[in-house]
N, C-alpha and C positions, 0 to 999 in steps of 0.2 A: 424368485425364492426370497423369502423376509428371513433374515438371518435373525434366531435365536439368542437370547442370553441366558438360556438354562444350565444349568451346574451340568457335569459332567463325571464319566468313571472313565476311567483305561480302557480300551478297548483295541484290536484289531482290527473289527468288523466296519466298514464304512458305514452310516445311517444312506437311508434312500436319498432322501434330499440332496446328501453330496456329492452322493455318487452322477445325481441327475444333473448339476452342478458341472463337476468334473468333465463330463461326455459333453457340455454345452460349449466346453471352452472356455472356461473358467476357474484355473488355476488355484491353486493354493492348499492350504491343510485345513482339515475340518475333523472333529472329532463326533464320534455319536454314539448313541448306547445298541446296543447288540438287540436287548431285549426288551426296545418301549422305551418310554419315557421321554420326557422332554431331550430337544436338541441342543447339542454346545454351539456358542459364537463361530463363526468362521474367524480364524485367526488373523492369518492372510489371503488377499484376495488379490491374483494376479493376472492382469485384462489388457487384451489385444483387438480389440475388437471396441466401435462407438455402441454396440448394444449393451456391449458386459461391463463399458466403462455407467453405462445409465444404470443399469441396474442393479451395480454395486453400490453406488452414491445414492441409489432410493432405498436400498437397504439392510447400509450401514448401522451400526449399533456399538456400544461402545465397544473399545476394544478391535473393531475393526481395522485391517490396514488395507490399505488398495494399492497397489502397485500397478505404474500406468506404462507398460512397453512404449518404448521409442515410436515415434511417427506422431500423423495429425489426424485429430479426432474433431468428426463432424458433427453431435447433436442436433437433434431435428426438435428437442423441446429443451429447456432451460433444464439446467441440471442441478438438481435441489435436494435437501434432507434438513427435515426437523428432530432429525434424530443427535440425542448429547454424548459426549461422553463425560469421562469423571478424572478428575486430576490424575488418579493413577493407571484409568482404564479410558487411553484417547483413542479417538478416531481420526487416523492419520491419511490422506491420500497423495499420493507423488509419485515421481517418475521411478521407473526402475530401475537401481543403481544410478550409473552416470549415462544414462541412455537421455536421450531430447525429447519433449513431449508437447504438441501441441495441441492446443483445445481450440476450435476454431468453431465461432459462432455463423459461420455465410450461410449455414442452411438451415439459421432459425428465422421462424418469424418476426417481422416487423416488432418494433418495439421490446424483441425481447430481452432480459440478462442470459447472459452466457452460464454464469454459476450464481446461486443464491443458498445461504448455509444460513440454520435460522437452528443455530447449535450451539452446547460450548464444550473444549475440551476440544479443540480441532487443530490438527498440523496439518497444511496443506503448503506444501513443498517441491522447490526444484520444477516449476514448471509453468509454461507459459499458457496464457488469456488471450485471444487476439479477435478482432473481423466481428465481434458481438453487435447487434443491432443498437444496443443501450449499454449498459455499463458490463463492464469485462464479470468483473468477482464482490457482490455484496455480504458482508456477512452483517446479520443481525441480532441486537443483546446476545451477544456471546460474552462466556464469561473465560479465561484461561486461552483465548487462542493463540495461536503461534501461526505468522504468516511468512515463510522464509523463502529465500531466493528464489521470487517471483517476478515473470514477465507481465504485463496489462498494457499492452500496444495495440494501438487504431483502432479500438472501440469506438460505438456512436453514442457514446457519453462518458463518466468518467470510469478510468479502468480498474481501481480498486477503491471498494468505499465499506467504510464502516460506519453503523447508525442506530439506532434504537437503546431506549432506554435499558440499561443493566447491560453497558457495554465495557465489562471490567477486566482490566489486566489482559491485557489483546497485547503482544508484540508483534509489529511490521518491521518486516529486517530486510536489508539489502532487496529491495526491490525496484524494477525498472520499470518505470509508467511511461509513456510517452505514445507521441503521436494521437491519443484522443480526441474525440471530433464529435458535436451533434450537432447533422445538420437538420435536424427538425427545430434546432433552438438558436440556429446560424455562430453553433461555438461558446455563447453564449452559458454555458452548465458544464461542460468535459474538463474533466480536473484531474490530474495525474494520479491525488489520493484525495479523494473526499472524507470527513470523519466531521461526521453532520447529524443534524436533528435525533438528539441523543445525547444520552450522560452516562458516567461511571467514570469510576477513577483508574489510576495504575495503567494507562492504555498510553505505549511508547512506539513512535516511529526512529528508524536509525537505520545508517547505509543507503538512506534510497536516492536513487536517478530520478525528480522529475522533469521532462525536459519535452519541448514541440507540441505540447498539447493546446488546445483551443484557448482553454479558459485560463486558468492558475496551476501551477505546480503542485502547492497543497492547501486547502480550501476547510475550515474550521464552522463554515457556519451554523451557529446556532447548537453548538454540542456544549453546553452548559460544565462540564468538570474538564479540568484542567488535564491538559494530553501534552507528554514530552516531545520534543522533536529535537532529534540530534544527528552530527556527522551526517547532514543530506544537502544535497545541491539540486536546484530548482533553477534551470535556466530554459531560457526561448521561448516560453511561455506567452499565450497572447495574440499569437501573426498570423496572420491568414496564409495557408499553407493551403486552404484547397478552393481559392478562387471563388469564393462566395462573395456574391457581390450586396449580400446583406450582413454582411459578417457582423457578429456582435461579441467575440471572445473578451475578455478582463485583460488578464497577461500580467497578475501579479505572480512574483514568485512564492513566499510565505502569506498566505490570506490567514490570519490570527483570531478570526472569530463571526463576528455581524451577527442582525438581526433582534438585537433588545439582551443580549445576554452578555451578561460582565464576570468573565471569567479569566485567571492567573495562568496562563500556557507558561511551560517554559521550553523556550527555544534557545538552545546551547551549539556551539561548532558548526553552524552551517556556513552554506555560501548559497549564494543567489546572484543572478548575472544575464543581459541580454535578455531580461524581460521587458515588455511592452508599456507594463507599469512600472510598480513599485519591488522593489526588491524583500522586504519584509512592508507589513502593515499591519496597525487594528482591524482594520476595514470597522468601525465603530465600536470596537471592542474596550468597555471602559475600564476594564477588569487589570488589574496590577502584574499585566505581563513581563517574565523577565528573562532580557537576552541577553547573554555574555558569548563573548567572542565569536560572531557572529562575522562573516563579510559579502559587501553587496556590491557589483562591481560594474557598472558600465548597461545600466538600468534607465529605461527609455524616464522614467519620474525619479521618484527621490528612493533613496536607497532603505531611508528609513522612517517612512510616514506613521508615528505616535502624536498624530495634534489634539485627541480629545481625552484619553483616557488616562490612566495613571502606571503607564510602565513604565519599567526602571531599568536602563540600559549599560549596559558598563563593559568594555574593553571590546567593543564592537569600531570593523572596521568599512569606511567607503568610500570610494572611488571613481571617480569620472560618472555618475548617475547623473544623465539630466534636466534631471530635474531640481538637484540637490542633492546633498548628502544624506540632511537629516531635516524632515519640518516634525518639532515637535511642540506638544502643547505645554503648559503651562503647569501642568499637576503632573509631567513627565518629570522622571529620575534619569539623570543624563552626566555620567562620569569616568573619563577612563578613554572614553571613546575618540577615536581625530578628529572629531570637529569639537571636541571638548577643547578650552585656555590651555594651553602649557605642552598639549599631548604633540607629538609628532607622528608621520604618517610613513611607514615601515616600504625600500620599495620591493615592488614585485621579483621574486623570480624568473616568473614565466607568465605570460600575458594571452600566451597559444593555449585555446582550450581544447587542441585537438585529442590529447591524452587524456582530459576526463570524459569522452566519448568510447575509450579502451574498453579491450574488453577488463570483466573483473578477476580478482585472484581466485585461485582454484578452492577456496572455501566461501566465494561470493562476498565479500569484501570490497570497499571502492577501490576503484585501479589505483596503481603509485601514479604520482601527479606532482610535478614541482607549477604548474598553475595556478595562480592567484597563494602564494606561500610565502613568508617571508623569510626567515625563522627566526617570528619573532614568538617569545615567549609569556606574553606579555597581552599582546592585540590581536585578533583578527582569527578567524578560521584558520586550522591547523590542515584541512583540507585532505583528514584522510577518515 
């Protein structure tokens, strides 16, 4: 059934449609007219089933809500809509209340994504991505989305990505990527949050877990406007975790750009740790990146590799990386920071990262965490 966005009157009378709807097992309120006329939006749409969870998400329209019962859901094709909604009238899909919800891609095809939203005005919420042959959840030129406390685990590439041109004012909030893997590309590509090949402004990540994935934690390349990244931790990133004896994973924790494009990120309160590489880097990004209170900590390279471009660093903290604290170039702004003249280096609270592995606060928030903390006011990630 293609859900409707024609006006509507009062009615009693169910239209055919929802009634036909209803008997399918398909949940939710629907309005119609008694006598003719165009049909109203489904308002919400409540699905227990992997057939009504497909053919809600194909036809969605604004205004749409989906609500997803508890349990795991196995699509047999990628689950997709180019349908938008409008700042006032979104299309929301997520779990039902505090019920679990898992999407699980084992019984797709080779090669395929698990979810693909080529929309904007989208809240997809409260619910995990997992097992996808290729990347867990892409969304494309969206404009206004909202990505909130979501799972993107053990995909066979990266598990949430954003990309295309008119990719404006998107929030990623508390989300947990990890575990990602392609081994068609030996690790080589799976990145916890890809936000790639593509521009627009206003597009912010915050609260997120990237952690144990193949390639990087979070991966900038070649998205030409400048994207926030804050209060997130990127650690483990890099290591061969499935015995591939071609392995090619990266294993930086913050990858800040590449590929010929010079653009300003600004990356504020993170941490990054027990990556393979670099704890933050350009990756050739010449653009006037700017990190404050940032900390990198025990990073197989340098904590904080800026040797070509023209970021400006300031009140960022690192430790035990080694490869370095900091190699930076020449046209780099570098002040405030510990390996700065005069600054001193704040000591740890807790050096155990077994509590940022916790679970998160019941509004999905990073766990309380006295790891890598000083309390200093002054330096370093505040680590929450």
């Amino acid at each position: 059934m293609r859900l409707s966005t024609g006006r509507h009157r009062r009615t009693r009378t169910l239209s055919i449609a929802a009634a036909v709807a209803l008997s399918a097992g398909v949940g939710g309120v629907y309005l119609g007219l008694s006598g003719g006329g165009a049909e109203a939006a489904a308002t919400t749409v409540t699905v227990s089933s992997t057939a009504h969870l497909e053919s809600a998400v194909k036809n969605a329209a604004a205004g749409t809500v989906i609500q997803v019962r508890g349990g795991t859901y196995y699509p047999t094709a990628t689950l997709k809509s180019t349908a938008g909604g409008t700042a006032s009238n979104r299309i929301t899909l997520r779990a039902y209340g505090s019920e679990k919800v898992r999407i699980d891609g084992s019984k797709l095809p080779a090669g395929s994504w698990l979810t693909g939203i080529y929309g904007s005005y989208w809240t997809v919420q409260n619910l995990t991505f997992q097992h996808s042959p290729a990347q867990g959840l892409v969304v494309t030129s969206s404009t206004g989305g909202v990505f909130k406390n979501l799972v993107t685990a053990n995909n066979g590439d990266s598990g949430f990505t954003l990309r295309g041109d008119n990719t404006v004012d998107n929030l990623v909030q508390n989300l947990d990527s990890y575990g990602n893997y392609d081994p068609a590309g030996h690790g080589q590509n799976a990145d916890g949050i890809a936000i790639k090949f593509g521009s627009g402004t206003g597009n912010k990540v915050t609260g997120a877990r990237l952690y144990n994935n193949s390639d990087d934690g979070l991966d900038l390349w070649q998205f030409s406007s400048p994207v926030t990244i804050e209060h997130s931790w990127a650690y483990g990133n890099g290591r061969n975790r499935w015995n591939d004896s071609a392995f090619e994973g990266n294993g930086n924790g913050f990858k800040l750009g590449g590929g010929g494009v010079a653009v300003a990120h600004v990356v504020n309160n993170n941490a990054a740790w027990d990556n393979t590489l670099n704890g933050f880097t350009e990756n050739s990004n010449t653009g006037a990146i700017v990190l404050n209170r940032n900390t990198a900590y025990a990073n197989a390279q340098a904590g904080f590799y800026f040797a070509t471009g023209k970021a400006r660093l300031a009140r960022n903290l690192a430790v035990s990386d080694k490869g370095g604290l900091d190699k930076l170039g020449p046209k780099t702004v570098s002040a405030a920071n510990n390996w700065d003249g005069g600054v001193g280096t704040p000591a740890f609270r807790s050096t155990d990262a077994t509590s940022a592995y916790g679970v998160r606060k019941p509004n999905g928030s990073l766990p309380a965490t006295t790891f890598l903390t000083t309390g200093s006011t002054t330096i370093g990630s505040t680590m929450n």
